[in-house]
C-alpha positions, 0 to 999 in steps of 0.5 A, a space after each residue: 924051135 927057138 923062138 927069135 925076133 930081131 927086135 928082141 936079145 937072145 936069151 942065154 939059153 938060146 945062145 948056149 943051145 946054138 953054141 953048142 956046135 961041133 966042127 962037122 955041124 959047123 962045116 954042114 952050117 957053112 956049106 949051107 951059109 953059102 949056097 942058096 939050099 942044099 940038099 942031104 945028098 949033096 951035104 953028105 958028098 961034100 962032107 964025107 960024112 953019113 947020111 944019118 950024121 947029116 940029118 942029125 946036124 940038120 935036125 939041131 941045125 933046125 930046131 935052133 933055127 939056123 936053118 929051115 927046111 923045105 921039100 920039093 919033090 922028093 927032096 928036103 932043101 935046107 937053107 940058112 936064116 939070115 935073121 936068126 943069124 944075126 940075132 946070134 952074132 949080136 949076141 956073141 959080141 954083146 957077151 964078147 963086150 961083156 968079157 972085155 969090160 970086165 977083164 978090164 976091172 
Protein backbone atom coordinates (compact mmCIF):
# COMPACT_ATOMS: atom_id res chain seq x y z
CA UNK A 1 0.00 0.00 0.00
CA UNK A 2 1.36 3.53 -0.71
CA UNK A 3 2.20 5.24 1.96
CA UNK A 4 0.81 8.80 2.20
CA UNK A 5 0.52 11.76 4.65
CA UNK A 6 -0.98 15.05 3.91
CA UNK A 7 1.32 16.74 5.05
CA UNK A 8 3.95 15.61 2.64
CA UNK A 9 3.80 15.67 -1.53
CA UNK A 10 3.35 12.32 -3.56
CA UNK A 11 6.07 11.00 -5.06
CA UNK A 12 6.02 10.70 -8.80
CA UNK A 13 5.83 6.85 -8.48
CA UNK A 14 2.83 7.04 -6.36
CA UNK A 15 1.08 9.41 -8.89
CA UNK A 16 2.10 7.31 -11.70
CA UNK A 17 1.17 4.03 -9.90
CA UNK A 18 -2.39 5.76 -9.15
CA UNK A 19 -2.70 7.15 -12.89
CA UNK A 20 -2.51 4.10 -13.99
CA UNK A 21 -6.31 3.72 -14.22
CA UNK A 22 -8.47 2.45 -16.86
CA UNK A 23 -12.05 3.59 -17.44
CA UNK A 24 -13.82 0.18 -15.61
CA UNK A 25 -11.32 0.79 -12.50
CA UNK A 26 -12.48 4.50 -12.85
CA UNK A 27 -16.28 3.82 -12.62
CA UNK A 28 -15.88 1.00 -9.73
CA UNK A 29 -13.61 4.02 -8.12
CA UNK A 30 -16.50 6.29 -8.68
CA UNK A 31 -19.29 4.32 -7.71
CA UNK A 32 -17.67 3.60 -4.46
CA UNK A 33 -16.61 7.83 -4.07
CA UNK A 34 -20.37 8.05 -3.87
CA UNK A 35 -21.60 5.80 -1.57
CA UNK A 36 -20.65 5.34 1.79
CA UNK A 37 -19.42 1.54 1.08
CA UNK A 38 -20.26 -1.13 -1.10
CA UNK A 39 -19.67 -4.14 -1.44
CA UNK A 40 -18.38 -6.79 -4.40
CA UNK A 41 -21.84 -7.90 -5.44
CA UNK A 42 -23.08 -4.66 -5.35
CA UNK A 43 -20.34 -3.23 -7.75
CA UNK A 44 -20.63 -6.18 -10.08
CA UNK A 45 -24.73 -5.56 -10.61
CA UNK A 46 -23.99 -1.86 -11.23
CA UNK A 47 -21.12 -2.34 -13.31
CA UNK A 48 -21.76 -5.24 -15.65
CA UNK A 49 -18.77 -6.75 -14.95
CA UNK A 50 -17.32 -10.16 -13.41
CA UNK A 51 -16.73 -10.86 -9.92
CA UNK A 52 -13.07 -11.67 -10.83
CA UNK A 53 -12.63 -8.25 -12.83
CA UNK A 54 -14.21 -6.59 -9.70
CA UNK A 55 -11.91 -8.01 -6.82
CA UNK A 56 -8.99 -7.21 -9.49
CA UNK A 57 -9.73 -3.16 -9.65
CA UNK A 58 -10.20 -3.33 -5.80
CA UNK A 59 -7.08 -4.92 -5.23
CA UNK A 60 -5.24 -2.17 -7.11
CA UNK A 61 -7.69 0.21 -5.88
CA UNK A 62 -6.51 -0.98 -2.61
CA UNK A 63 -3.02 -1.31 -2.46
CA UNK A 64 -3.04 2.35 -4.01
CA UNK A 65 -4.79 3.52 -1.19
CA UNK A 66 -7.63 4.95 -2.57
CA UNK A 67 -9.76 2.56 -0.80
CA UNK A 68 -9.80 0.59 2.22
CA UNK A 69 -11.56 -2.63 2.82
CA UNK A 70 -13.41 -3.97 5.74
CA UNK A 71 -15.46 -7.11 6.44
CA UNK A 72 -18.66 -7.32 8.27
CA UNK A 73 -19.91 -10.59 8.23
CA UNK A 74 -19.80 -12.44 5.43
CA UNK A 75 -19.19 -9.49 3.29
CA UNK A 76 -15.97 -6.90 2.39
CA UNK A 77 -17.12 -3.35 2.25
CA UNK A 78 -14.60 -1.10 0.48
CA UNK A 79 -14.97 2.57 0.94
CA UNK A 80 -13.08 5.58 -0.52
CA UNK A 81 -10.15 7.51 1.53
CA UNK A 82 -10.65 10.91 1.34
CA UNK A 83 -7.11 11.92 2.55
CA UNK A 84 -5.32 9.86 -0.10
CA UNK A 85 -7.66 11.51 -2.51
CA UNK A 86 -6.66 14.70 -1.80
CA UNK A 87 -3.10 14.32 -1.70
CA UNK A 88 -3.57 12.92 -5.23
CA UNK A 89 -5.50 15.63 -6.60
CA UNK A 90 -2.81 17.99 -5.36
CA UNK A 91 -0.58 16.31 -6.87
CA UNK A 92 -2.19 16.40 -10.31
CA UNK A 93 -2.68 20.28 -10.21
CA UNK A 94 1.13 20.87 -8.89
CA UNK A 95 2.27 18.72 -12.02
CA UNK A 96 -0.63 20.44 -14.03
CA UNK A 97 0.92 23.77 -13.13
CA UNK A 98 4.21 22.42 -14.05
CA UNK A 99 3.08 21.73 -17.68
CA UNK A 100 1.43 25.19 -17.86
CA UNK A 101 4.40 26.95 -16.74
CA UNK A 102 6.65 25.49 -19.11
CA UNK A 103 4.68 25.73 -22.22
CA UNK A 104 4.79 29.11 -21.41
CA UNK A 105 8.55 29.36 -21.76
Amino acid sequence: MLSLHLDEPMDHSENEKISKADETRVRIFGAISATNHMNCGEIVSMRGVTPATVSHHLKFLSEAGLIACRREGQFVYSVAVPETNATYARALSKSARGKMAGRRH
